[in-house]
C-alpha positions in Angstrom: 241.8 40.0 15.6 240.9 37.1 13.1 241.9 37.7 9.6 239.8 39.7 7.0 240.0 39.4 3.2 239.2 41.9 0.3 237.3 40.1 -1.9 235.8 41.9 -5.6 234.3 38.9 -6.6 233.2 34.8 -5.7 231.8 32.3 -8.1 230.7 29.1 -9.7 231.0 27.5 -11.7 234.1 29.0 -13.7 235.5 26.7 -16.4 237.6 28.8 -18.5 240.5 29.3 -15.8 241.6 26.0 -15.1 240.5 22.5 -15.2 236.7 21.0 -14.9 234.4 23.4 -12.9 235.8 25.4 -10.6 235.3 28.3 -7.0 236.7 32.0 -8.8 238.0 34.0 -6.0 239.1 37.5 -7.3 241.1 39.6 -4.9 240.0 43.4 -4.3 243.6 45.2 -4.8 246.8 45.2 -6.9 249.7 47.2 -6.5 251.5 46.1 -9.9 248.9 47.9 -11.9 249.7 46.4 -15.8 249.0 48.6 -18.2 246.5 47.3 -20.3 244.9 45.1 -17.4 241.5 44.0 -18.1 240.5 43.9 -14.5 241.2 47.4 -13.4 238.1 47.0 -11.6 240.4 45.2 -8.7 243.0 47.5 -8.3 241.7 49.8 -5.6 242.6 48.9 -2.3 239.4 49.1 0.2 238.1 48.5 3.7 234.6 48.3 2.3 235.3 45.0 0.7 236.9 43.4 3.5 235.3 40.0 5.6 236.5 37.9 7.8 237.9 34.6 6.8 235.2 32.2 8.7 232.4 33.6 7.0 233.9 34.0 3.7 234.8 30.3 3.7 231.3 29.6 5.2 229.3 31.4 2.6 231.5 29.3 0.1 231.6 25.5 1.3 228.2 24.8 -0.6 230.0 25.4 -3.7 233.4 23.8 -3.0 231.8 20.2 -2.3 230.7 19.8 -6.2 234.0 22.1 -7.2 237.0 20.2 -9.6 239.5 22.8 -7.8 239.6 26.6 -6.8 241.3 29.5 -9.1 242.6 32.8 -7.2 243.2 35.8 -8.9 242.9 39.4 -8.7 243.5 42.3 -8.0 246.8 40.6 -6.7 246.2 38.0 -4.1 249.7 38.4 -2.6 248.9 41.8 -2.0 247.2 40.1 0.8 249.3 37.5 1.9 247.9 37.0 5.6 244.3 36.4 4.1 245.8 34.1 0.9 247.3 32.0 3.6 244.6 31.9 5.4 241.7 30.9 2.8 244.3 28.4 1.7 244.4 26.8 4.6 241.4 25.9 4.9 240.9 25.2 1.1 243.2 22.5 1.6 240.6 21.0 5.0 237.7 21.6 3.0 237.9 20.3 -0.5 240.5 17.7 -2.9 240.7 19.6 -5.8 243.6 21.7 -7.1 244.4 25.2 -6.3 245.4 27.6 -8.9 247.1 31.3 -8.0 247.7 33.8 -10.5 250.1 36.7 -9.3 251.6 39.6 -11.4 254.9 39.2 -9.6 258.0 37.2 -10.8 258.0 33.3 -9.5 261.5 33.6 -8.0 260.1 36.9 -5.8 257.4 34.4 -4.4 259.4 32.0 -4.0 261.2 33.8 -2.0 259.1 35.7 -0.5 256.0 33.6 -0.2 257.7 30.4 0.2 254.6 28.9 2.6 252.1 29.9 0.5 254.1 28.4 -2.8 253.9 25.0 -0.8 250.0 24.8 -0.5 248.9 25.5 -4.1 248.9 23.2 -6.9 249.5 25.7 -9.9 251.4 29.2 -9.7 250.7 31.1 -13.1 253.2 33.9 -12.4 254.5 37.4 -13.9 253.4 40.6 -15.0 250.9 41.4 -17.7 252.8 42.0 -21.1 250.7 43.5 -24.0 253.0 43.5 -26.5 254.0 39.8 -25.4 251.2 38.8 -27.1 248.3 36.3 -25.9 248.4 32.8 -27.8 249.4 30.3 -24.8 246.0 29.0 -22.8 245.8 30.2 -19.3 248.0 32.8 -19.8 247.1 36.6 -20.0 250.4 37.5 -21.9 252.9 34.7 -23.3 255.7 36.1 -21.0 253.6 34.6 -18.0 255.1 31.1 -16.6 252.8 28.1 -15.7 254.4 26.2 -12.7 253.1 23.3 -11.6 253.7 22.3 -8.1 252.1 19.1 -7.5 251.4 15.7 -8.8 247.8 16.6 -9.3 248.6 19.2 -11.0 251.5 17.8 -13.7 248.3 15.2 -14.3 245.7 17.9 -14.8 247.3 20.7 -16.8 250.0 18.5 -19.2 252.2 20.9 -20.8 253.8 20.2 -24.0 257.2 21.2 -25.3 256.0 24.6 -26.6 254.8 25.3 -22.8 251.2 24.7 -24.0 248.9 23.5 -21.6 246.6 20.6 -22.6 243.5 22.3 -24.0 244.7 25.0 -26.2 241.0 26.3 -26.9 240.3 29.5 -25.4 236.4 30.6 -24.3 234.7 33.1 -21.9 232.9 32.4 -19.2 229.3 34.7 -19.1 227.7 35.6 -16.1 224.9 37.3 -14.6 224.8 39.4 -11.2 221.8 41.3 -11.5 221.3 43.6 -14.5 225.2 43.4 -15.0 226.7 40.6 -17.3 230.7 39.8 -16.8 233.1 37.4 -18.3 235.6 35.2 -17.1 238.5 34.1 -18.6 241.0 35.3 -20.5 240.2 36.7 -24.2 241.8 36.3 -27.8 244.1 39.0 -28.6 241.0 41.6 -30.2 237.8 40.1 -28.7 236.9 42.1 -26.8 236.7 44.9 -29.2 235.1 42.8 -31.5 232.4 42.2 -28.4 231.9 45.8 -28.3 231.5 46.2 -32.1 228.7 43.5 -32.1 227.1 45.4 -29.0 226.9 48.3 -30.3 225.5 47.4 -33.6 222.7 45.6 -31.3 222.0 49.0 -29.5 223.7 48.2 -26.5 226.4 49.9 -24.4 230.2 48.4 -23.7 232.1 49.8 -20.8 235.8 49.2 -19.9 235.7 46.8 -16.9 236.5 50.0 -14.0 233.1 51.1 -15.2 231.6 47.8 -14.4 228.2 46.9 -16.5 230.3 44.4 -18.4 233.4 43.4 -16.4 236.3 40.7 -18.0 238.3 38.9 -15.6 241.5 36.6 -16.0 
């Protein structure tokens, strides 16, 4: 039986979670569960998502020829090791660009555990969501969350600085449209998002937390 993926979400271009324009893979599934996640939407495990790998990679390949690299996040995608491997794999035939993973779980634990799949990407960005950890650093959900770069393409596309800040400390949102439903991308300012709200609301409009999914945020 060829391997299946869960998948909650594909798209391009992404440009707010890693460098130039960039394939989004989230992950459908998480088993860490942070509280205070912003993508609780991805936390159920379930069948109904599920593809196999050659078409998931096939419906993709249009995008990954004009793509600057490939971010995978979640859900957890090491929840789903088998497929992770798998869509790396053939990541690494199909395009040059680097690969970026976020996971909520510890880099040694990956290391360790994970060690192929550690071997393959270009940029781990690793740990548990932290809410009281604050959210200043780029890239980062919560400041407790390591960047580790794993390549030389990737030491010369994300620079980091001696206060472990990568080279672009702005920090936007990506806005999307699917339909009559508008999400965002990236990861927001400590606040933002209840500012967003505030400003919807005074224009009439409704704001949902992102498991009730008209207007979805994911890092």
């Amino acid at each position: 039986m060829s391997t299946r993926i869960s998948i909650n979400k594909v798209h391009f271009p992404v440009t707010t979670l890693g460098y130039g324009r960039r394939v989004g893979i989230w992950f459908q599934g998480c088993s860490i569960r942070c509280p205070g996640c912003i993508s609780r939407d991805t936390w159920e495990f379930s069948g109904d998502t599920s593809m196999a790998i050659e078409p998931f990679m096939a419906s993709i390949g249009p995008w990954l020829s004009r793509a600057d690299g490939v971010t995978i996040s979640g859900g957890e995608p090491f929840d789903q090791p088998e497929a992770l491997a798998a869509v790396i794999e053939e990541l690494r035939r199909r395009q040059a660009g680097d690969i970026l993973v976020y996971s909520g779980y510890a880099r040694e634990h990956l290391f360790e555990c994970h060690r192929p799949i550690t071997e393959q990407i270009d940029v781990l960005i690793s740990e548990p969501y932290r809410l009281a950890a604050g959210t200043t650093l780029t890239l980062r959900g919560s400041d407790n969350q390591r960047i580790t770069l794993l390549s030389c393409l990737a030491r010369e596309r994300y620079p980091i600085d001696i206060d472990g800040r990568p080279w672009d400390p702005a920090r936007k949102m990506d806005v999307m449209l699917d339909g009559d439903i508008v999400w965002m991308a990236g990861i927001p300012r400590a606040g933002e998002m209840a500012e967003v709200k505030r400003k919807l609301a005074a224009a009439g409009l409704a704001c949902h937390a992102s498991d009730q999914p008209e207007i979805l945020v994911r890092a």
